[in-house]
C-alpha positions as CSV (number, residue, x, y, z in Angstrom):
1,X,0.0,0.0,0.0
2,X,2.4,1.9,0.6
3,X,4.4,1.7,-2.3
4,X,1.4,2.9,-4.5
5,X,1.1,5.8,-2.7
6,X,4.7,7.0,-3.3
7,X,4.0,6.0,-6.7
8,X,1.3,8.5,-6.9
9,X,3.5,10.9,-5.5
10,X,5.9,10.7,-8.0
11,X,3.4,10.7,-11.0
12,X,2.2,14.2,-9.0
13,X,5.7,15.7,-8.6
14,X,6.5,14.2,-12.2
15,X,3.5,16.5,-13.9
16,X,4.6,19.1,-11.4
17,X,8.0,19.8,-12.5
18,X,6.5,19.4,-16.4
19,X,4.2,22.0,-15.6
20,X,7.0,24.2,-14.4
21,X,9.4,22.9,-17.6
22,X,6.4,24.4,-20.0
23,X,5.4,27.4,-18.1
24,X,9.5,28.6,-17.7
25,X,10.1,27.5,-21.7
26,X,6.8,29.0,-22.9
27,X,8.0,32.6,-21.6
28,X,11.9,31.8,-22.6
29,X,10.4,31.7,-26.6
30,X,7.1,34.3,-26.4
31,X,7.2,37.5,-25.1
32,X,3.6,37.0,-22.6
33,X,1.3,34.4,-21.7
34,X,-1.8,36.2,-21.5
35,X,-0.7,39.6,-22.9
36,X,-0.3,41.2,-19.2
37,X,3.0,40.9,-17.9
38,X,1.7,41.4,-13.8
39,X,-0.9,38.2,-15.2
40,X,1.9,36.1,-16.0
41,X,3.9,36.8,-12.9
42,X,1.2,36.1,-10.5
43,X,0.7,33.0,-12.8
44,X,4.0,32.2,-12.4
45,X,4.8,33.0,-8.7
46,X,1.3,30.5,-8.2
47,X,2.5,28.0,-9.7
48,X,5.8,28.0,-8.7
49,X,5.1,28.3,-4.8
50,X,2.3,25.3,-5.4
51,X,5.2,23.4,-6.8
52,X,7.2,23.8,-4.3
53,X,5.1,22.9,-1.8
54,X,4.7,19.0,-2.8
55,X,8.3,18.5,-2.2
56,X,9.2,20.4,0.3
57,X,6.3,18.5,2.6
58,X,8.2,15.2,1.6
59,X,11.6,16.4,3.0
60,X,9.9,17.9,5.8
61,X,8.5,14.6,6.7
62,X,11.4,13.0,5.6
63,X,13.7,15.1,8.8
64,X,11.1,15.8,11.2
65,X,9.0,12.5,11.1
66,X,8.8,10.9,14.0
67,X,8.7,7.5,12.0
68,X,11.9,6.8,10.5
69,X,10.5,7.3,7.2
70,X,7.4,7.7,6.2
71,X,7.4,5.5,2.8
72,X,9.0,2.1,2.3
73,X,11.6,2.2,-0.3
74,X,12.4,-1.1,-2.1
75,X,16.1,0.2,-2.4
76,X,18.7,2.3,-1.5
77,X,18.9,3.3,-5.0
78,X,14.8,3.8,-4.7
79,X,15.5,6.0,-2.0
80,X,18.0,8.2,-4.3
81,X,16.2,8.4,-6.9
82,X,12.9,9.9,-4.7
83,X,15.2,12.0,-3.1
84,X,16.6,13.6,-6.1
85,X,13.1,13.8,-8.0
86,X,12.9,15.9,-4.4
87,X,15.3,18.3,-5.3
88,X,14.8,18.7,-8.8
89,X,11.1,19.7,-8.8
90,X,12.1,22.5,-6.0
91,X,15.1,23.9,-8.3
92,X,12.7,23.7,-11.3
93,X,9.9,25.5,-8.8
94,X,12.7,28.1,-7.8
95,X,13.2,28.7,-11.4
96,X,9.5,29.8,-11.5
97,X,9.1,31.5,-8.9
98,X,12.0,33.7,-10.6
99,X,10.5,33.4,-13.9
100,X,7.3,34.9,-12.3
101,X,8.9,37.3,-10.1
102,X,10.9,39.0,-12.9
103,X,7.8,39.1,-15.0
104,X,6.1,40.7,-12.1
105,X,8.1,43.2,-11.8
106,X,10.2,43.2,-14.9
107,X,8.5,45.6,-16.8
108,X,5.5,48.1,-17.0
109,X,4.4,47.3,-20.3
């Protein structure tokens, strides 16, 4: 059981950080999402801090549980690999949140 919830967790931080890979390249190649720059900020700062949130619960639980650890891992190398999903979605939800924040405040087009 609980190995199909970590599953789901990892399909849910998967489509997180491919959210944040389309919303970060979207604005790399066009200059607006919606034609407002403070729209696609707030867009971006959103979904950037809702990202974040996923993973940063799972390390959270992962150092402060009182269990050892709150999912079973089949492997050390299962463990890494969680971990470093982990990690990646929060630098891709940093890059975001920057993404958004520059938009935000970038300009005053």
């Amino acid at each position: 059981m609980e190995q199909q919830r970590l599953g789901c967790k990892n399909i849910m931080l998967s489509v997180l950080m491919v959210l944040g890979i389309a919303y970060s390249g979207f604005l790399y190649y066009q200059p607006t999402l919606t034609g407002r720059h403070d729209l696609d900020g707030i867009i971006g700062v959103m979904l950037g801090l809702y990202t974040s949130s996923h993973p940063a619960a799972h390390l959270v639980d992962m150092f402060f549980s009182r269990r050892a650890m709150p999912y079973q891992f089949s492997s050390k190398r299962s463990f890494v690999l969680w971990l470093f999903l982990n990690v990646l979605v929060l630098f891709i939800s940093g890059i975001v949140i920057f993404a958004g924040t520059t938009r935000l405040i970038g300009r005053g087009d």
